[in-house]
Residue frames as a rotation matrix with the C-alpha (Angstrom) as fourth column:
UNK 1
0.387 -0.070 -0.919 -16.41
-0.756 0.547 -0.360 -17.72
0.528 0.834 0.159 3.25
UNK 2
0.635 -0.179 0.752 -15.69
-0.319 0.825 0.466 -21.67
-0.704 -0.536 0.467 4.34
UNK 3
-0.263 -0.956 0.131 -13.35
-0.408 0.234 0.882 -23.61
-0.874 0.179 -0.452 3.18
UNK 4
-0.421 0.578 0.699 -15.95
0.687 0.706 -0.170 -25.42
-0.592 0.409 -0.695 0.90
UNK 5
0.876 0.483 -0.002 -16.91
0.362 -0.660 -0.658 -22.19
-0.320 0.576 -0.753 -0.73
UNK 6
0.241 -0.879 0.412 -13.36
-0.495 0.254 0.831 -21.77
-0.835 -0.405 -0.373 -1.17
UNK 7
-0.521 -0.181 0.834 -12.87
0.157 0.940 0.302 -24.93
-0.839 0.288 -0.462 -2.77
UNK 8
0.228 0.625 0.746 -15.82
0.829 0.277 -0.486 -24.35
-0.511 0.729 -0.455 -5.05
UNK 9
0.764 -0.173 -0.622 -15.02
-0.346 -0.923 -0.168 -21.05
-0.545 0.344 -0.765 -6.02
UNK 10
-0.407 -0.914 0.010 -11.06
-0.558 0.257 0.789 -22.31
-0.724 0.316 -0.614 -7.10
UNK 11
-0.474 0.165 0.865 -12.87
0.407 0.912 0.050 -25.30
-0.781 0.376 -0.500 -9.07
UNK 12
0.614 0.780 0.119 -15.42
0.582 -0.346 -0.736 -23.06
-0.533 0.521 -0.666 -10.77
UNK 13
0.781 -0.417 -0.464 -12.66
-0.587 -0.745 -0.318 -20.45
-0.213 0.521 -0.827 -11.92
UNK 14
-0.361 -0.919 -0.156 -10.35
-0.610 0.107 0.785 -23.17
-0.705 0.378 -0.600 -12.69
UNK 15
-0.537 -0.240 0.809 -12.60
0.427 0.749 0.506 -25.25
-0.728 0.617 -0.299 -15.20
UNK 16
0.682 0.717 0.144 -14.31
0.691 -0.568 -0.446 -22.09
-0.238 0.404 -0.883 -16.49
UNK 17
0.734 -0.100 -0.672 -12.33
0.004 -0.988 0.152 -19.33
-0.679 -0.114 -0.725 -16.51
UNK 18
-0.258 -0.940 0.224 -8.59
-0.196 0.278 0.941 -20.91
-0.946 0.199 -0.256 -17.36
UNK 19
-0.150 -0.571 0.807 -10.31
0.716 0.500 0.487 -22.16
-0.682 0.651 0.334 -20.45
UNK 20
0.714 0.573 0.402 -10.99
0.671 -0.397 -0.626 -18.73
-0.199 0.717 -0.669 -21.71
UNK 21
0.767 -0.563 -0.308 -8.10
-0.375 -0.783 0.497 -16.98
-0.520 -0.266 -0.812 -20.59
UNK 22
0.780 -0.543 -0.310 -5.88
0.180 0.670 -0.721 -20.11
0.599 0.506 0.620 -22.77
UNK 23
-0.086 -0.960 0.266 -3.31
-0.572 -0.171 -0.802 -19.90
0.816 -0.221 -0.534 -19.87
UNK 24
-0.178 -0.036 -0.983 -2.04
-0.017 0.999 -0.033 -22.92
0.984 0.011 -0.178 -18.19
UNK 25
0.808 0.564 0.172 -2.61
0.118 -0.440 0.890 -22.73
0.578 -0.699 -0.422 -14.19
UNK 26
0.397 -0.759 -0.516 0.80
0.766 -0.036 0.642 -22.33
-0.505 -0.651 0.567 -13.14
UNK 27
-0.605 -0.372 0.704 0.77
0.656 -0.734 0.176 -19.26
0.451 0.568 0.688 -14.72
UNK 28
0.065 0.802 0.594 -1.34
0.185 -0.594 0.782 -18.02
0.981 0.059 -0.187 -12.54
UNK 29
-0.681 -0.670 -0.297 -0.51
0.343 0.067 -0.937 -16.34
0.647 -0.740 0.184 -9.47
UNK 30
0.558 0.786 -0.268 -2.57
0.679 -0.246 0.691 -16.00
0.477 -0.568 -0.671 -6.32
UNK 31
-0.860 -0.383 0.338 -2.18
0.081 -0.756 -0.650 -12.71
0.504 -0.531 0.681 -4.57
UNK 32
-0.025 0.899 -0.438 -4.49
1.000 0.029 0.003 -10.62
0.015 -0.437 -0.899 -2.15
UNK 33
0.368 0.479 0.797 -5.61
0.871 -0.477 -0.116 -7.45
0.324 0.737 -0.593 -2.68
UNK 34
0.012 -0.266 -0.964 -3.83
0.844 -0.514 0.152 -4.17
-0.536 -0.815 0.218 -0.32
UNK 35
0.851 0.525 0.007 -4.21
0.516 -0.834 -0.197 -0.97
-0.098 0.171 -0.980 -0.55
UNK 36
-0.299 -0.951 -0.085 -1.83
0.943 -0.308 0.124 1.64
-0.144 -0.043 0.989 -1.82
UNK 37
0.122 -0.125 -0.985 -1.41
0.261 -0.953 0.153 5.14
-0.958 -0.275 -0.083 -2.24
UNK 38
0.407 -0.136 -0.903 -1.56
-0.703 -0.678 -0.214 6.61
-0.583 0.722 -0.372 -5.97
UNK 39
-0.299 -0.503 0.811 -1.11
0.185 0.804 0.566 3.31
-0.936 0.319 -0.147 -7.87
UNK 40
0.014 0.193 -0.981 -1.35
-0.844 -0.523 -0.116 2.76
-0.535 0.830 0.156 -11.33
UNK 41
-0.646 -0.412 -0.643 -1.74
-0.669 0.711 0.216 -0.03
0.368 0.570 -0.735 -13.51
UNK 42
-0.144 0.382 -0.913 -3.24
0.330 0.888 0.320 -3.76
0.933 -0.255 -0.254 -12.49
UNK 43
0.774 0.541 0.327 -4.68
-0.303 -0.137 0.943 -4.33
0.556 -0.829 0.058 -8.98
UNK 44
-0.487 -0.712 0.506 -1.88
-0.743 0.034 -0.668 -4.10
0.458 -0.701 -0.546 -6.11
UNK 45
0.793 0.456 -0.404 -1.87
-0.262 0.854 0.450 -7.27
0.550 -0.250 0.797 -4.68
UNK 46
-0.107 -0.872 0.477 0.93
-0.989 0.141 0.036 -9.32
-0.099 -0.468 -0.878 -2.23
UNK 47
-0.216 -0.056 -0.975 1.62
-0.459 0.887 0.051 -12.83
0.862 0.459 -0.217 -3.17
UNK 48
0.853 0.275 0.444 0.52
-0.513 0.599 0.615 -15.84
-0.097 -0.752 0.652 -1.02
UNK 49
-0.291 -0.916 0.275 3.59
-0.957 0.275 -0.098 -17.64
0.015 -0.291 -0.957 0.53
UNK 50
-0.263 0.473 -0.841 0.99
0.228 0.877 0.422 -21.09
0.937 -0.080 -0.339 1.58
UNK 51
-0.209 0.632 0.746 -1.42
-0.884 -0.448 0.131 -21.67
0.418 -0.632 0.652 3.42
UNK 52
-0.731 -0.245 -0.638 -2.22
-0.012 0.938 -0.347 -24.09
0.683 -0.246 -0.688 6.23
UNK 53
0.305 0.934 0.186 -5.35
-0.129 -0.153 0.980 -24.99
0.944 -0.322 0.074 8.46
UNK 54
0.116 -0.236 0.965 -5.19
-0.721 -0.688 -0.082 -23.74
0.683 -0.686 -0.250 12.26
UNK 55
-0.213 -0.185 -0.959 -4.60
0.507 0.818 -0.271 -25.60
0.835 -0.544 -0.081 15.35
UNK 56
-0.577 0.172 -0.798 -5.74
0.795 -0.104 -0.597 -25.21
-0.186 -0.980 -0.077 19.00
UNK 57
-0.487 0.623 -0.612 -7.52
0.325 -0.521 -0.789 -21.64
-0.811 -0.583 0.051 18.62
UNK 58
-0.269 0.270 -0.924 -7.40
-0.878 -0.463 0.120 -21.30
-0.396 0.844 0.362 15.36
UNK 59
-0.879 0.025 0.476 -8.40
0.213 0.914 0.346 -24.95
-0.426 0.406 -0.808 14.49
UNK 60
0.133 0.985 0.112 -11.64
0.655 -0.002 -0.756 -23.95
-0.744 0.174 -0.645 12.90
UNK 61
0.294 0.092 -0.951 -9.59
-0.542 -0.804 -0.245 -21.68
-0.787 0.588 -0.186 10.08
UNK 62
0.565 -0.525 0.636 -7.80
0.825 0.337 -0.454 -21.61
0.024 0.781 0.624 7.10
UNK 63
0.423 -0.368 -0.828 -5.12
0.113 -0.885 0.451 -19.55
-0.899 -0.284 -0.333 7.60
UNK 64
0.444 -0.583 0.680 -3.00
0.851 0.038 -0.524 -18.08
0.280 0.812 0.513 4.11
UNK 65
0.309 -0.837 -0.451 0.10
0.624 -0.180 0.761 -16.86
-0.718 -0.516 0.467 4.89
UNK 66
0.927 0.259 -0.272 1.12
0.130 -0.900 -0.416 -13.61
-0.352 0.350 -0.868 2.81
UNK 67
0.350 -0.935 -0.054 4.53
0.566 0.257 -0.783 -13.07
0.747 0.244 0.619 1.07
UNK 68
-0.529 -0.293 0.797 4.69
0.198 -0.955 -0.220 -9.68
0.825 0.042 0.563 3.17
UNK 69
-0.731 0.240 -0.638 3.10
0.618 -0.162 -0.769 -8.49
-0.288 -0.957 -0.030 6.53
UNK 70
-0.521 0.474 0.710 0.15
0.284 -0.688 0.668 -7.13
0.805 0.550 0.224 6.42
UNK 71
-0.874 0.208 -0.440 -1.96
0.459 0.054 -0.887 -5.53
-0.161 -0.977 -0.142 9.07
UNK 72
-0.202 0.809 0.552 -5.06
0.893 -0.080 0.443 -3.63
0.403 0.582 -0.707 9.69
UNK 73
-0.971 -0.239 0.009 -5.32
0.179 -0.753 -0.634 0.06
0.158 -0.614 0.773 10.17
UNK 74
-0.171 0.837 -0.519 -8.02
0.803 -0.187 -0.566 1.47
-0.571 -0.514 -0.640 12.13
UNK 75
0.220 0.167 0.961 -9.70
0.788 -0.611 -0.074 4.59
0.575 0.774 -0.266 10.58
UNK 76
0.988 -0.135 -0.078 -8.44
-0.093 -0.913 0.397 6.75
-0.125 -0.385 -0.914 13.71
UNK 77
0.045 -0.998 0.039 -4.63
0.409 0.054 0.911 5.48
-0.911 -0.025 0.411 13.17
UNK 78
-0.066 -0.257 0.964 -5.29
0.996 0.034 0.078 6.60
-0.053 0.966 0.253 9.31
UNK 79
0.775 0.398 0.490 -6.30
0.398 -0.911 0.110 9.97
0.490 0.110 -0.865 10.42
UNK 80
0.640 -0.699 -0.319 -3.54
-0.154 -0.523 0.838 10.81
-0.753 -0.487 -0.442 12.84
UNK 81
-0.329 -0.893 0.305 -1.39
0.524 0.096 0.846 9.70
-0.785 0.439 0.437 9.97
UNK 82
0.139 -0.116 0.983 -3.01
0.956 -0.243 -0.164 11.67
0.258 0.963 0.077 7.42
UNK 83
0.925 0.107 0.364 -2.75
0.112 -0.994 0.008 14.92
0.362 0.033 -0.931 9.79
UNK 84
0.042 -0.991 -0.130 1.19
0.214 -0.118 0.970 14.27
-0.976 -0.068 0.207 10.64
UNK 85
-0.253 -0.303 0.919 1.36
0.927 0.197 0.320 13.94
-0.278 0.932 0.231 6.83
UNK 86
0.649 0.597 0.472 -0.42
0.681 -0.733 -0.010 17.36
0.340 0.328 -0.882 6.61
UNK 87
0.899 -0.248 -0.360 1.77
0.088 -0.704 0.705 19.07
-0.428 -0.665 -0.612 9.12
UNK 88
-0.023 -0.978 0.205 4.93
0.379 0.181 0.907 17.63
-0.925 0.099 0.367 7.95
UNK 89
-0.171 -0.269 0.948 3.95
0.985 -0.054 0.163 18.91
0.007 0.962 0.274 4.50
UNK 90
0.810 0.574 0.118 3.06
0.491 -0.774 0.399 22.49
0.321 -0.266 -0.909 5.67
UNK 91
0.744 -0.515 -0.427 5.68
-0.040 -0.672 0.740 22.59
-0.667 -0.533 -0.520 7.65
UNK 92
-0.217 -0.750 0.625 8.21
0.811 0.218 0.543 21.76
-0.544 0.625 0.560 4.24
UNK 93
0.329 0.467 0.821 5.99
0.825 -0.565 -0.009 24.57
0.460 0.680 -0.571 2.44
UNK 94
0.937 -0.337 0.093 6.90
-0.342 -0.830 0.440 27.27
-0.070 -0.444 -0.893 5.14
UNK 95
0.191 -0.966 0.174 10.69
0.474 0.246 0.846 25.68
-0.860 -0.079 0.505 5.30
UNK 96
-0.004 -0.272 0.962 10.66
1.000 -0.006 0.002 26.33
0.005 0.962 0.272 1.27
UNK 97
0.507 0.110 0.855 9.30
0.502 -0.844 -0.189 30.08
0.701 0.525 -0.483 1.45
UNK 98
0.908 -0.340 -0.246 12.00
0.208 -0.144 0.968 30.71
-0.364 -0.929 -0.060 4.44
UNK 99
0.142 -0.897 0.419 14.79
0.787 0.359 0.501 29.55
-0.600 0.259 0.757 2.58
UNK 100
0.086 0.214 0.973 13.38
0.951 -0.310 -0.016 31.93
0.298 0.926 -0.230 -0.33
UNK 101
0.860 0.507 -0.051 13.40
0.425 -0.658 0.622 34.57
0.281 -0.557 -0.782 1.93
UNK 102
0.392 -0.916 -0.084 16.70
0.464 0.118 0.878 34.19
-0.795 -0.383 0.471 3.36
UNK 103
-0.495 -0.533 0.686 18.09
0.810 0.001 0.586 34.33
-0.313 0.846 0.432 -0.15
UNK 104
0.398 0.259 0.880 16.23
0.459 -0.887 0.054 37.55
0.794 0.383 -0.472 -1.40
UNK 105
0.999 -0.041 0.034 17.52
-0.053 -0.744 0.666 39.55
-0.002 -0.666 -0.746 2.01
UNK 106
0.481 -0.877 0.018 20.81
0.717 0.404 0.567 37.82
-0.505 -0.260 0.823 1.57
UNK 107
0.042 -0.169 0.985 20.89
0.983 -0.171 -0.071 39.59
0.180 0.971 0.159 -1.96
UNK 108
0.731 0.101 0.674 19.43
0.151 -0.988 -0.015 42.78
0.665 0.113 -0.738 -0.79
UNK 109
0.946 -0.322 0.016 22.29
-0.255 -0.716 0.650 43.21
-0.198 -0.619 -0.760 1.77
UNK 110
0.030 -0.751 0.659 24.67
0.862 0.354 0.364 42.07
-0.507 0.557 0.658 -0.65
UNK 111
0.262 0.332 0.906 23.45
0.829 -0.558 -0.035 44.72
0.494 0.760 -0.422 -2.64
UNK 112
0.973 0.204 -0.104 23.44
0.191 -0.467 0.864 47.35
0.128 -0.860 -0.493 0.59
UNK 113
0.705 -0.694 -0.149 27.01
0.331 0.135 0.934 46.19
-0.628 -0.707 0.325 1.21
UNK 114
0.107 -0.634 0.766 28.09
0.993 0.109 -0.048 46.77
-0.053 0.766 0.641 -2.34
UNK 115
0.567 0.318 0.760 26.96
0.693 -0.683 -0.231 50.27
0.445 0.658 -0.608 -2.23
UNK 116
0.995 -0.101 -0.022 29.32
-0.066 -0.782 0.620 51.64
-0.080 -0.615 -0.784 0.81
C-alpha cells in the first residue's frame, strides 16, 4: 500500500462508512491489529501514537508509530518458545504429582510411626 492508497482508503471509509455507523470521527480510534494468545471479545489491536514520513533511508515511507513496541517473531523463535512453554509445563505437571507423592508417604509413615 502507498500513501495515496492510504489516503483513498481513509476518504472512502470516512464519507461512506462514518455515515452508517452515525458516529462522529473522533470517536474513532485507529489501532493495528497484534496477535494474542486466547483473546476474547473485539479484535486486539495497539493504538497509533502518530505517524510521520521518513527521512534519509526511510524517505520513501510512511512510518506510524505504535502506542507499544511491537516486533516480528520468526516462526523458528515461536517454536523454541512454544517447546520451553511445553517443558516448563511438563515439568510443573511432574513437580505437582511429586509433591502428591511426598504427601501420601509422608502420611503413610506418619501412620507407620503411630503404630510403634
Amino acid at each position: 500500500m502507498n500513501l495515496k492508497d492510504l489516503k483513498d482508503q481513509v476518504d472512502w471509509l470516512y464519507e461512506n462508512q462514518m455515515r452508517s455507523m452515525c458516529l462522529p470521527p473522533e470517536d474513532i480510534t485507529v489501532g493495528i491489529i497484534v496477535k494474542t494468545a486466547g483473546s476474547v471479545g473485539g479484535t486486539p489491536v495497539v493504538g497509533v501514537k502518530n505517524c510521520n514520513v521518513g527521512f534519509d533511508w526511510d524517505a520513501s515511507k510512511l512510518i506510524i508509530c505504535p502506542e507499544k513496541d511491537l516486533r516480528v517473531i520468526e516462526a523458528d523463535e515461536l517454536l523454541a518458545l512454544r517447546k520451553a512453554s511445553e517443558k516448563d509445563g511438563w515439568a510443573q505437571y511432574e513437580n505437582r504429582n511429586l509433591k502428591s507423592d511426598i504427601k501420601m508417604l509422608q502420611a503413610k509413615i506418619a501412620l507407620l510411626e503411630s503404630r510403634e
